[in-house]
PyMOL Python script that loads the backbone (N, CA, C, O; Angstrom):
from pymol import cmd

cmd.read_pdbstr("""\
ATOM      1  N   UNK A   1      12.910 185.895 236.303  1.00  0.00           N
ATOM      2  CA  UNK A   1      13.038 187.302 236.642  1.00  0.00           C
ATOM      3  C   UNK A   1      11.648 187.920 236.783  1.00  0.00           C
ATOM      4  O   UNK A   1      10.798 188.003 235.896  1.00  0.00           O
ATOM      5  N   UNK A   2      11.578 188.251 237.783  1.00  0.00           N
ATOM      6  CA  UNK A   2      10.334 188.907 237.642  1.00  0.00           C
ATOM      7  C   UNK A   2      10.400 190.812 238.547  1.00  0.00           C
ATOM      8  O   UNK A   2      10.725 190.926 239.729  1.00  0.00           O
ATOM      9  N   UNK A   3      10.103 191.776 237.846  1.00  0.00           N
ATOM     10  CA  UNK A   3      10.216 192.916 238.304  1.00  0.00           C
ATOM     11  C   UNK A   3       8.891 193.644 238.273  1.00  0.00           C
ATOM     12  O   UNK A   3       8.363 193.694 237.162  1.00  0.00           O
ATOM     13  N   UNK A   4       8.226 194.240 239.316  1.00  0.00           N
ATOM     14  CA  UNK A   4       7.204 194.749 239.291  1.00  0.00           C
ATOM     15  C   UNK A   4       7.075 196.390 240.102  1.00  0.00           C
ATOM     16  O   UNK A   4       7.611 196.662 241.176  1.00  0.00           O
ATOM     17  N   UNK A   5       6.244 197.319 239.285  1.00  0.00           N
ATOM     18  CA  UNK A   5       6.373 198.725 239.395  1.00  0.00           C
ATOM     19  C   UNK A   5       5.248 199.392 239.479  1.00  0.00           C
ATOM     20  O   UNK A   5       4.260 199.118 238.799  1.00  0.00           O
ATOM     21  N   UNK A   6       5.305 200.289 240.290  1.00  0.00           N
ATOM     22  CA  UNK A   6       3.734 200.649 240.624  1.00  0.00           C
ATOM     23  C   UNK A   6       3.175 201.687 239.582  1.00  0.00           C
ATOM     24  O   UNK A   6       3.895 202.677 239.453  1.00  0.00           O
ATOM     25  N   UNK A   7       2.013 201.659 238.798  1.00  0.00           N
ATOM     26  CA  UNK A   7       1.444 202.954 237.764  1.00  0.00           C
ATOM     27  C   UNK A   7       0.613 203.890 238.588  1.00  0.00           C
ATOM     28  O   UNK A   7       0.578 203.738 239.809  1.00  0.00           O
ATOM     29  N   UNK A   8       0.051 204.691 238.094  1.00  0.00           N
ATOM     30  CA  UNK A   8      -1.022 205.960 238.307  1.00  0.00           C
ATOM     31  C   UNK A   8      -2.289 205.314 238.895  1.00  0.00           C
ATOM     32  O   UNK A   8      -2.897 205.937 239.764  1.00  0.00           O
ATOM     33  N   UNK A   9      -2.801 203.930 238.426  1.00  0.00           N
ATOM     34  CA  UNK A   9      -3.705 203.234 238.520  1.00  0.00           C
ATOM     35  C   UNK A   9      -3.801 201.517 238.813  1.00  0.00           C
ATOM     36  O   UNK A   9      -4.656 200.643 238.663  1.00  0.00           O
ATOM     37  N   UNK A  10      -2.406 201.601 239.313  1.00  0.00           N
ATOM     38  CA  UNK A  10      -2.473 199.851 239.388  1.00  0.00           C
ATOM     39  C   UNK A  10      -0.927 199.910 239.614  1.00  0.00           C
ATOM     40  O   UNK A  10      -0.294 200.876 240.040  1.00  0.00           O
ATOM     41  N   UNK A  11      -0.249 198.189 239.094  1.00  0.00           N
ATOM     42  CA  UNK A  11       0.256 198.017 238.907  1.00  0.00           C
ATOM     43  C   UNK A  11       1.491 197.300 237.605  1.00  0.00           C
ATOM     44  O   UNK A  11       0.701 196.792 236.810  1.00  0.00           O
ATOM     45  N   UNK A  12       2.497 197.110 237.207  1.00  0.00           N
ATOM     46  CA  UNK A  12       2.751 196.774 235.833  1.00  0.00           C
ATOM     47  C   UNK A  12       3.766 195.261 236.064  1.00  0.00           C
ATOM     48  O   UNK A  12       4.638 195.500 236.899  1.00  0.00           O
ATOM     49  N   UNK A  13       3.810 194.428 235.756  1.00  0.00           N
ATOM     50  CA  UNK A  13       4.958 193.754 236.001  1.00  0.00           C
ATOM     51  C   UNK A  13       5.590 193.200 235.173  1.00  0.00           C
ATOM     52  O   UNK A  13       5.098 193.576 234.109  1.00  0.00           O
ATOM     53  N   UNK A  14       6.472 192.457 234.950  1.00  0.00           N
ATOM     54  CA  UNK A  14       7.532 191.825 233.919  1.00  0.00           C
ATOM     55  C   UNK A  14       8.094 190.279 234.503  1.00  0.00           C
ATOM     56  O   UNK A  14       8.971 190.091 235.345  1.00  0.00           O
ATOM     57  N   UNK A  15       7.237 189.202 233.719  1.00  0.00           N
ATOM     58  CA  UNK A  15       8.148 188.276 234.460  1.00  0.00           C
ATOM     59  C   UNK A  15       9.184 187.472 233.183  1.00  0.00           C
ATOM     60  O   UNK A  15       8.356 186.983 232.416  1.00  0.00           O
ATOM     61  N   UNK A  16       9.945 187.293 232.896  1.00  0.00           N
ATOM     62  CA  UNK A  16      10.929 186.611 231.908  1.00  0.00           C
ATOM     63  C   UNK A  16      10.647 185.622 231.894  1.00  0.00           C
ATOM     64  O   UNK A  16       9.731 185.406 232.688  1.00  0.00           O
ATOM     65  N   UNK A  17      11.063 184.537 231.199  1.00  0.00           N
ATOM     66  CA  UNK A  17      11.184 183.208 230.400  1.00  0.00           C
ATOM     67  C   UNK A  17       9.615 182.300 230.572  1.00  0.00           C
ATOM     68  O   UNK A  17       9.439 181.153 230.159  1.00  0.00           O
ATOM     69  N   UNK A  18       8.685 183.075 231.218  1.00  0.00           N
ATOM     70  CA  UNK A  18       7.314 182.149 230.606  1.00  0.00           C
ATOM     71  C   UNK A  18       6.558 182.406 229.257  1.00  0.00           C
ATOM     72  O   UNK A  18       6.925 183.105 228.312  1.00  0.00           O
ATOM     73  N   UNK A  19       5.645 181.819 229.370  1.00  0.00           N
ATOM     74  CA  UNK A  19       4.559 182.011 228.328  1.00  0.00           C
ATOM     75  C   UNK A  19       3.618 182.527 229.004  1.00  0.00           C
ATOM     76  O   UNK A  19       3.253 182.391 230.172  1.00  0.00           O
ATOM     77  N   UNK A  20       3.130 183.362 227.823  1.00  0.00           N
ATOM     78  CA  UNK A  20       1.867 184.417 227.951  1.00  0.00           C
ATOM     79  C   UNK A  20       0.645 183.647 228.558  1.00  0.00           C
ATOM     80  O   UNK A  20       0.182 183.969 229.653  1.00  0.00           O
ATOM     81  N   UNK A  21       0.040 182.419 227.664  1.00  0.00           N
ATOM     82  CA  UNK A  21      -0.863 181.388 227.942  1.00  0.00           C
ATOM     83  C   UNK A  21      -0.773 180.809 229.405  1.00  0.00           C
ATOM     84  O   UNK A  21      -1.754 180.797 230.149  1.00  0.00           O
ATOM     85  N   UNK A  22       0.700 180.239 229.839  1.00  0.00           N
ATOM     86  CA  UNK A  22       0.221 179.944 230.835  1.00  0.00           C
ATOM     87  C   UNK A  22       0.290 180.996 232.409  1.00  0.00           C
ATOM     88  O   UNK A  22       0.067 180.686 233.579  1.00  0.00           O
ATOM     89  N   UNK A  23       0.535 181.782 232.029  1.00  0.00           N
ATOM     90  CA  UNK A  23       0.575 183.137 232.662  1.00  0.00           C
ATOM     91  C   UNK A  23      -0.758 183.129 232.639  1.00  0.00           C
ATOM     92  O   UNK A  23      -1.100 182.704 233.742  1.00  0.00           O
ATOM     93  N   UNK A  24      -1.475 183.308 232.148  1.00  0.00           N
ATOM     94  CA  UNK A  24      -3.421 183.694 231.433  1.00  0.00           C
ATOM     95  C   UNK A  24      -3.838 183.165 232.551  1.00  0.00           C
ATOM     96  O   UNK A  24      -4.330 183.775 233.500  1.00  0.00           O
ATOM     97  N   UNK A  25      -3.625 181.880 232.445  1.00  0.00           N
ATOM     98  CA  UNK A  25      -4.338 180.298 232.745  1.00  0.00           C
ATOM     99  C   UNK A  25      -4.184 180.370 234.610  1.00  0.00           C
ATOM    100  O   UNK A  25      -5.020 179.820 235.327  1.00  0.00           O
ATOM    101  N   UNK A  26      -3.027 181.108 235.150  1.00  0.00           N
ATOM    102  CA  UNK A  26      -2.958 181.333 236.698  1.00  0.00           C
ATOM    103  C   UNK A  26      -3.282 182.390 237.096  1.00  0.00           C
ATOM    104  O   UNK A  26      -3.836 182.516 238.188  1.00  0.00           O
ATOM    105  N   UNK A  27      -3.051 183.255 236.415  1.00  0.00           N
ATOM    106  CA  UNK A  27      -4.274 184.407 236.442  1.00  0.00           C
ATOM    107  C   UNK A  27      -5.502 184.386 237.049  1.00  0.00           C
ATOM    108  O   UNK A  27      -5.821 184.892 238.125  1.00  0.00           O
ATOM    109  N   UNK A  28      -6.621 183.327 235.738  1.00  0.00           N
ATOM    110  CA  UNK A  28      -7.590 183.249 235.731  1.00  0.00           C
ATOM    111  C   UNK A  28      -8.217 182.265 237.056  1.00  0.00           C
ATOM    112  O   UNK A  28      -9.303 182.205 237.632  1.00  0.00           O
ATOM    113  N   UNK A  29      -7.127 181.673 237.161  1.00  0.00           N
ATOM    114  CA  UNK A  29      -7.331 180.396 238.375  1.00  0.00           C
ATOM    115  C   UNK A  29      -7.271 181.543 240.006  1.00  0.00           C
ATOM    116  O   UNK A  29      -7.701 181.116 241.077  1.00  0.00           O
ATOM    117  N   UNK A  30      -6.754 182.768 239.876  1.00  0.00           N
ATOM    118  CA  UNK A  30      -6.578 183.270 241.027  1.00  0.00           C
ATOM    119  C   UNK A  30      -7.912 184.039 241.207  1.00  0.00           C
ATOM    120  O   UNK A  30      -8.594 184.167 242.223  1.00  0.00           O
ATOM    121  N   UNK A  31      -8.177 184.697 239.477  1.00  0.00           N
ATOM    122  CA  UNK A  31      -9.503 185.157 239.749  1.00  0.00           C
ATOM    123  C   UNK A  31     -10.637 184.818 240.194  1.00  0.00           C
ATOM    124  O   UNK A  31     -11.321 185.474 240.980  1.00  0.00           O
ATOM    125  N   UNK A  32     -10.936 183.637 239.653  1.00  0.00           N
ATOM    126  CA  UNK A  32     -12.075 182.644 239.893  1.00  0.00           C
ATOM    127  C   UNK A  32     -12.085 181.830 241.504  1.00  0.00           C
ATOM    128  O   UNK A  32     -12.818 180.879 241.776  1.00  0.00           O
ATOM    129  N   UNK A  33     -10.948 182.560 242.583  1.00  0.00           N
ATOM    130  CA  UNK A  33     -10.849 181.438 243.468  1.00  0.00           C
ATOM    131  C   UNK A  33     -10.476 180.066 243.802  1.00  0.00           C
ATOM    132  O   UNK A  33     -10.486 179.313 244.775  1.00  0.00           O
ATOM    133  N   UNK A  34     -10.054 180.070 242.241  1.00  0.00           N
ATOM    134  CA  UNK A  34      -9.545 177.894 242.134  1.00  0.00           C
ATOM    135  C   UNK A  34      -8.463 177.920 242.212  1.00  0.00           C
ATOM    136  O   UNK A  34      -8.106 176.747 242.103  1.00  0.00           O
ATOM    137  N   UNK A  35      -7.195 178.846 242.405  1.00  0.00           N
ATOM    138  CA  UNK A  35      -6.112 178.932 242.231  1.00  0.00           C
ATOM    139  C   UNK A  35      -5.332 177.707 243.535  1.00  0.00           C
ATOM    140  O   UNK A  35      -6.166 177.334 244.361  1.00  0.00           O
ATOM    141  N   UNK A  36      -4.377 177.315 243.670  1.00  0.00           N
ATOM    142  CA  UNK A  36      -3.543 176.147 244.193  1.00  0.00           C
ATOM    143  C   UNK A  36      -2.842 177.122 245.159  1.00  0.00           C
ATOM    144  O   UNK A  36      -2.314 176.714 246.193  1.00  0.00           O
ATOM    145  N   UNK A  37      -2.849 178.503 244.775  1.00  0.00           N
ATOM    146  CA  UNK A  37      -1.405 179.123 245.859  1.00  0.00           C
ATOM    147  C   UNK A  37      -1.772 179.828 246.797  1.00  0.00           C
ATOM    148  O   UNK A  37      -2.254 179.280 247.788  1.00  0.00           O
ATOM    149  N   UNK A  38      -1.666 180.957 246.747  1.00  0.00           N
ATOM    150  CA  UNK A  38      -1.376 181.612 248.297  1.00  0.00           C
ATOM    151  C   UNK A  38      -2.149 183.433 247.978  1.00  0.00           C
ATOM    152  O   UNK A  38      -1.931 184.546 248.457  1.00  0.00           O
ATOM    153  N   UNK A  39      -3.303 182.757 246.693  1.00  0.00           N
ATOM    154  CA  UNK A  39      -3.961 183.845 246.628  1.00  0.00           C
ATOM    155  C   UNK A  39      -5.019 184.528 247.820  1.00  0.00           C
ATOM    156  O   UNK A  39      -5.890 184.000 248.511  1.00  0.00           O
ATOM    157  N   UNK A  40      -4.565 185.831 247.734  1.00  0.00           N
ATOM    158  CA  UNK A  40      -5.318 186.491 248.850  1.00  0.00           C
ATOM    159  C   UNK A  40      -7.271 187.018 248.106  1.00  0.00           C
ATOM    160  O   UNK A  40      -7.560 187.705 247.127  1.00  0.00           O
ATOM    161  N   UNK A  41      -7.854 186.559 248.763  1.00  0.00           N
ATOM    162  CA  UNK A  41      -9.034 186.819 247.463  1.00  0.00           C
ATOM    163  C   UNK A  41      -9.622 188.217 248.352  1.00  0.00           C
ATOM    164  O   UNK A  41     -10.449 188.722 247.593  1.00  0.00           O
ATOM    165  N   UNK A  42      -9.575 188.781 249.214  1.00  0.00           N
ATOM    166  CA  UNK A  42      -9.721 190.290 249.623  1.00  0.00           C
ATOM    167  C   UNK A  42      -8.256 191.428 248.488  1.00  0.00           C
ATOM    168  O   UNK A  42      -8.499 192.599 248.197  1.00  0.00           O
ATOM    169  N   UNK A  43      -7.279 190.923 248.177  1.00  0.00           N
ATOM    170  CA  UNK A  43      -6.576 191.727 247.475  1.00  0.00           C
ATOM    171  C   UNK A  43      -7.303 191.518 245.762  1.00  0.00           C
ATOM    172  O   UNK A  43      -7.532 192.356 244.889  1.00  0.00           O
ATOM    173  N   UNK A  44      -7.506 190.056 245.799  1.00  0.00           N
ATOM    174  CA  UNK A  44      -8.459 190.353 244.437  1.00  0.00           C
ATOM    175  C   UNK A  44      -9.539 190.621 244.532  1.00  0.00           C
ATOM    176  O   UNK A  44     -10.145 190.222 243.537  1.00  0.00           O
ATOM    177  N   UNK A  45     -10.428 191.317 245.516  1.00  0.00           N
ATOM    178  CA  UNK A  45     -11.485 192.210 245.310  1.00  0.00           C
ATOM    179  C   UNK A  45     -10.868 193.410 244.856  1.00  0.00           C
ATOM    180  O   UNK A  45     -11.646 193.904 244.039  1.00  0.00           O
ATOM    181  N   UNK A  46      -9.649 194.272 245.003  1.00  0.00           N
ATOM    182  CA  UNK A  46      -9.218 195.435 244.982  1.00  0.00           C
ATOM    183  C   UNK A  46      -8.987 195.704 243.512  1.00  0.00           C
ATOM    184  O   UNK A  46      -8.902 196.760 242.884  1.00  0.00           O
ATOM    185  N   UNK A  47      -8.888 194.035 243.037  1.00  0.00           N
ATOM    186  CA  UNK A  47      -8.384 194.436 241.299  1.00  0.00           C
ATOM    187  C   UNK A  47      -9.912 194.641 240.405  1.00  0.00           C
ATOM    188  O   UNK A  47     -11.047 194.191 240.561  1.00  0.00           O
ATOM    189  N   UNK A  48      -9.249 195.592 239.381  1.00  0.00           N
ATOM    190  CA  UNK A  48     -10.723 195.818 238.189  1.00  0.00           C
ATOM    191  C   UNK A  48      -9.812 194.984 236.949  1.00  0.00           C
ATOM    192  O   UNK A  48     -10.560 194.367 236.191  1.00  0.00           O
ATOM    193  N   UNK A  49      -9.069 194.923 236.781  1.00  0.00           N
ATOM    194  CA  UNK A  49      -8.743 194.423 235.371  1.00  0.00           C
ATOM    195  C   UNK A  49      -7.423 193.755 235.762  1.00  0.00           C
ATOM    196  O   UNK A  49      -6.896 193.882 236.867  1.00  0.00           O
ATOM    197  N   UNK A  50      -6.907 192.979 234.673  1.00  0.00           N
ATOM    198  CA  UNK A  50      -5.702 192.298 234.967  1.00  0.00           C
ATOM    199  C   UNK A  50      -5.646 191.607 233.396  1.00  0.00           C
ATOM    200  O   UNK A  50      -6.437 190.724 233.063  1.00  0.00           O
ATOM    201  N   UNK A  51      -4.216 192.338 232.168  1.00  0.00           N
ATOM    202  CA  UNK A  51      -3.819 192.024 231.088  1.00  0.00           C
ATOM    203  C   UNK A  51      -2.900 191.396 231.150  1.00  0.00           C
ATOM    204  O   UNK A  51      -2.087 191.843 231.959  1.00  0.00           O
ATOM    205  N   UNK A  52      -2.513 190.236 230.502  1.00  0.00           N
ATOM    206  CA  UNK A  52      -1.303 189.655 230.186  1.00  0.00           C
ATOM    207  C   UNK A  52      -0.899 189.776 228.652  1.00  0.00           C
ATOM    208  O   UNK A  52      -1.723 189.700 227.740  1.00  0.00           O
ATOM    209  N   UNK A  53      -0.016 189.903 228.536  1.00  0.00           N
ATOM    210  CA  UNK A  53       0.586 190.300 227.001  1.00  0.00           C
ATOM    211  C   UNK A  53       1.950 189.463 227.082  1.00  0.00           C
ATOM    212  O   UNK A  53       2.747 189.474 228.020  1.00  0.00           O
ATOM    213  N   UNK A  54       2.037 188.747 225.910  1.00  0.00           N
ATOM    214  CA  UNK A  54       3.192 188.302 225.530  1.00  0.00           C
ATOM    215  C   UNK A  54       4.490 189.039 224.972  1.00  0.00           C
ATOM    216  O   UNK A  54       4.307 189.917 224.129  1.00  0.00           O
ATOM    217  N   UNK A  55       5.629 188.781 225.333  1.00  0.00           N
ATOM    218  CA  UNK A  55       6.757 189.752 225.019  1.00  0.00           C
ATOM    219  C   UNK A  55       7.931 188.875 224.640  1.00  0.00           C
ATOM    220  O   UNK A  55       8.033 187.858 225.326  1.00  0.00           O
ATOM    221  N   UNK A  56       8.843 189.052 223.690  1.00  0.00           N
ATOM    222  CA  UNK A  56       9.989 188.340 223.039  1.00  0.00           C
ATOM    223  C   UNK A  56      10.469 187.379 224.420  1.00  0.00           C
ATOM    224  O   UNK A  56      10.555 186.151 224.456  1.00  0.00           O
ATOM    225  N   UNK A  57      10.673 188.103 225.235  1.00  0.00           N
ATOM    226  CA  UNK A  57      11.607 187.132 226.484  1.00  0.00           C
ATOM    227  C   UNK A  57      11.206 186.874 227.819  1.00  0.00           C
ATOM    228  O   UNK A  57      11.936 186.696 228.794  1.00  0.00           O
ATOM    229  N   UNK A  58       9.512 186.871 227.735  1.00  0.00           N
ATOM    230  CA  UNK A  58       8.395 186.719 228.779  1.00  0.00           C
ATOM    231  C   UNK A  58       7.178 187.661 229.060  1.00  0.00           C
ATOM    232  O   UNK A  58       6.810 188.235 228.035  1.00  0.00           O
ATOM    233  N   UNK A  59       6.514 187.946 230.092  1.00  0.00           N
ATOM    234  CA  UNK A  59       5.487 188.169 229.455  1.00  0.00           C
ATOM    235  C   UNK A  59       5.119 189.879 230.473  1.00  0.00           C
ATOM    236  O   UNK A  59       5.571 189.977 231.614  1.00  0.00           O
ATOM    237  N   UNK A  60       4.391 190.907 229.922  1.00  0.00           N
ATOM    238  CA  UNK A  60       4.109 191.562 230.717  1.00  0.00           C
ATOM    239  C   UNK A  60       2.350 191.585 231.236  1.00  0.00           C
ATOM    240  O   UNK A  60       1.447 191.152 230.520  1.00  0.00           O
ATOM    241  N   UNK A  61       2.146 192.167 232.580  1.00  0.00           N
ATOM    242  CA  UNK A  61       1.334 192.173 233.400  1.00  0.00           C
ATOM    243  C   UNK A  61       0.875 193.364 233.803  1.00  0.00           C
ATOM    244  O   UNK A  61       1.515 194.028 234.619  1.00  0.00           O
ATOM    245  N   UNK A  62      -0.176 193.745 233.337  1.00  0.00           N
ATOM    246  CA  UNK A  62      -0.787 195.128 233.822  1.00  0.00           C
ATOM    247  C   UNK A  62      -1.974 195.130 234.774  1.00  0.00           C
ATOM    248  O   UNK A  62      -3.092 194.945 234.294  1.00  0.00           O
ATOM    249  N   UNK A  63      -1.828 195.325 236.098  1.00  0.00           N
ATOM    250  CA  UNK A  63      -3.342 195.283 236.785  1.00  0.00           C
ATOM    251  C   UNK A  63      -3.123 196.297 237.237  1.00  0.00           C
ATOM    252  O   UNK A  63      -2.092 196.795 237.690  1.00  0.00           O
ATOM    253  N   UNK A  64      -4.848 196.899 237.044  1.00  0.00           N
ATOM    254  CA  UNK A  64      -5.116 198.090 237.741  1.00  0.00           C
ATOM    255  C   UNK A  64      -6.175 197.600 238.489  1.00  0.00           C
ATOM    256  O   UNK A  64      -6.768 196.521 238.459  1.00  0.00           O
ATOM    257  N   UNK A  65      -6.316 198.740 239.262  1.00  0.00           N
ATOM    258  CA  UNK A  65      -7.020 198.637 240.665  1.00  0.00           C
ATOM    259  C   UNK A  65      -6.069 199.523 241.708  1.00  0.00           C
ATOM    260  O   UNK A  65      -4.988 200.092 241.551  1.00  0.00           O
ATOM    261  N   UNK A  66      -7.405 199.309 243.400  1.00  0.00           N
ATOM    262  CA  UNK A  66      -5.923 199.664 244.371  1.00  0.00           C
ATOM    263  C   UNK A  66      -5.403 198.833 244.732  1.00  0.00           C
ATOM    264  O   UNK A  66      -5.994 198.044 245.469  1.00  0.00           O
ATOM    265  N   UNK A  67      -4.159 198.642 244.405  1.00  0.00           N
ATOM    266  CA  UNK A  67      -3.109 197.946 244.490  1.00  0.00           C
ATOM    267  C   UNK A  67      -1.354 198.547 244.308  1.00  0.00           C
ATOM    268  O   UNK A  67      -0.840 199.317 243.498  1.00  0.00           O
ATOM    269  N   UNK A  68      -0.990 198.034 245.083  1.00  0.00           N
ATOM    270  CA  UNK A  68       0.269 198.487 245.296  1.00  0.00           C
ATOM    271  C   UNK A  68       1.646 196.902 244.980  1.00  0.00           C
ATOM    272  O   UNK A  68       1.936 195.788 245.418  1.00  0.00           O
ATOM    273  N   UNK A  69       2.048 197.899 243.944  1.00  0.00           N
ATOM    274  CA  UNK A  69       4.081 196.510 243.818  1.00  0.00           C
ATOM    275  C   UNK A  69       4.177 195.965 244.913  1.00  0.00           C
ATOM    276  O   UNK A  69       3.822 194.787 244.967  1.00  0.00           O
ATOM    277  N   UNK A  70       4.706 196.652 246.200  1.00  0.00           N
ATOM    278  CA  UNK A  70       4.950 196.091 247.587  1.00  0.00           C
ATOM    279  C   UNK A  70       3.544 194.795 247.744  1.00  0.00           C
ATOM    280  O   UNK A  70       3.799 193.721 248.290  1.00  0.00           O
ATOM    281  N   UNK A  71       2.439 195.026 247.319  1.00  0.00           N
ATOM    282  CA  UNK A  71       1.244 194.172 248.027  1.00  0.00           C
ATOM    283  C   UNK A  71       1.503 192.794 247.278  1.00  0.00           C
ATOM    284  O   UNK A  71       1.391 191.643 247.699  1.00  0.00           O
ATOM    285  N   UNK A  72       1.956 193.372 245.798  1.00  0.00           N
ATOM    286  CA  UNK A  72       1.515 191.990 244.823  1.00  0.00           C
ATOM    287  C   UNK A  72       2.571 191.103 244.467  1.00  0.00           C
ATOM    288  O   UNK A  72       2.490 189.900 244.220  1.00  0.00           O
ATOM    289  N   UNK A  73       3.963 192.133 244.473  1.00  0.00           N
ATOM    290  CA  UNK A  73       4.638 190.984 244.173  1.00  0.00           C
ATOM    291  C   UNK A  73       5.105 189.520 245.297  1.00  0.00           C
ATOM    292  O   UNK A  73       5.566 188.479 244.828  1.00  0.00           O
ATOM    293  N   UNK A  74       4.975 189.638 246.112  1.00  0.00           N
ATOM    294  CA  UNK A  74       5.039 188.641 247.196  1.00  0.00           C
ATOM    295  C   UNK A  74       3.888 187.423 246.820  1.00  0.00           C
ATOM    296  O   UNK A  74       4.101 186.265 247.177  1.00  0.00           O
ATOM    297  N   UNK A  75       2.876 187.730 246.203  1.00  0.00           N
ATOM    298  CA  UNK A  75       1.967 187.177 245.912  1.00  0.00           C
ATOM    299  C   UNK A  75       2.144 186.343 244.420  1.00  0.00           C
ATOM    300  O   UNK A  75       1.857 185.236 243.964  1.00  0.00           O
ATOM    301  N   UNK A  76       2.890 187.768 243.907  1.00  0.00           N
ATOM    302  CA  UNK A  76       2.765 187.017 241.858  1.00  0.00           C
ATOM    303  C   UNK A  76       4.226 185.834 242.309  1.00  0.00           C
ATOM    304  O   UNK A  76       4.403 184.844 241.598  1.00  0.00           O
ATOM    305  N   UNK A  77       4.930 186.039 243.228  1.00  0.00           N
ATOM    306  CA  UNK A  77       5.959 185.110 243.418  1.00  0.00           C
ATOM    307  C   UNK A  77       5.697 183.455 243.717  1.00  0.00           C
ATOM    308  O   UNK A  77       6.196 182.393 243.343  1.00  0.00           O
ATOM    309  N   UNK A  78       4.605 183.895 244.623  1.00  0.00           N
ATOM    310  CA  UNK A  78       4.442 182.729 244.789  1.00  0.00           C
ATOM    311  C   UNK A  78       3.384 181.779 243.934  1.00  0.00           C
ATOM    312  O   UNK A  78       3.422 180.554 243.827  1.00  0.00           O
ATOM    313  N   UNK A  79       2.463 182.669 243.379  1.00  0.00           N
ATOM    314  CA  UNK A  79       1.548 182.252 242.498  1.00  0.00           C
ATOM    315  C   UNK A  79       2.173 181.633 240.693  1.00  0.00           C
ATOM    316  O   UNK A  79       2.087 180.537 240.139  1.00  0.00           O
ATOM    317  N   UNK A  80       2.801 183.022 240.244  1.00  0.00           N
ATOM    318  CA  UNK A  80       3.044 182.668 239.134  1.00  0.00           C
ATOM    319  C   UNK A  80       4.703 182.140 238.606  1.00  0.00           C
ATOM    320  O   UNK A  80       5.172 181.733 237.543  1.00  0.00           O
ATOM    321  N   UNK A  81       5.214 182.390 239.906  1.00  0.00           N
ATOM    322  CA  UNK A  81       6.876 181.786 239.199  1.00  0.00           C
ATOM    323  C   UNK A  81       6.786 180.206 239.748  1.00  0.00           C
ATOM    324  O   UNK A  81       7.698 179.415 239.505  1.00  0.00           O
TER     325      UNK A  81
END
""", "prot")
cmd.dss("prot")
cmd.show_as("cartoon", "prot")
cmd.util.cbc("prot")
cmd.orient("prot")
């Protein structure tokens, strides 16, 4: 499951049944450019920060920047599920 919603300053998302860690770990692989998927690295110029937090039944995702739900989740789909 993954549901994602746009904030004041970014974006927030929710994806269910992973782990926080390896959530981190593709994250960091998208940041750095080493990522395997279908990261856009002009949309990760747009990001300033990007939290992952662990949650009872998966994990939540806070990036701010300009960025828009419509831009990212097509992206966190293919990257992180």
């Amino acid at each position: 499951m993954l549901k994602v919603n746009n904030t004041n300053n970014g974006v927030k998302a929710f994806i269910g049944g992973l782990k926080a860690d390896d959530v981190a770990a593709k994250v960091q692989e998208c940041q750095s450019g080493q990522c395997s998927c279908a990261c856009d690295p002009e949309m990760m110029k747009k990001i300033e920060n990007i939290e992952v937090s662990a949650e009872d039944n998966g994990v939540d995702i806070t990036i701010t920047g300009d960025v828009k739900a419509e831009e990212l989740e097509p992206m966190m789909k293919g990257c992180l599920l």
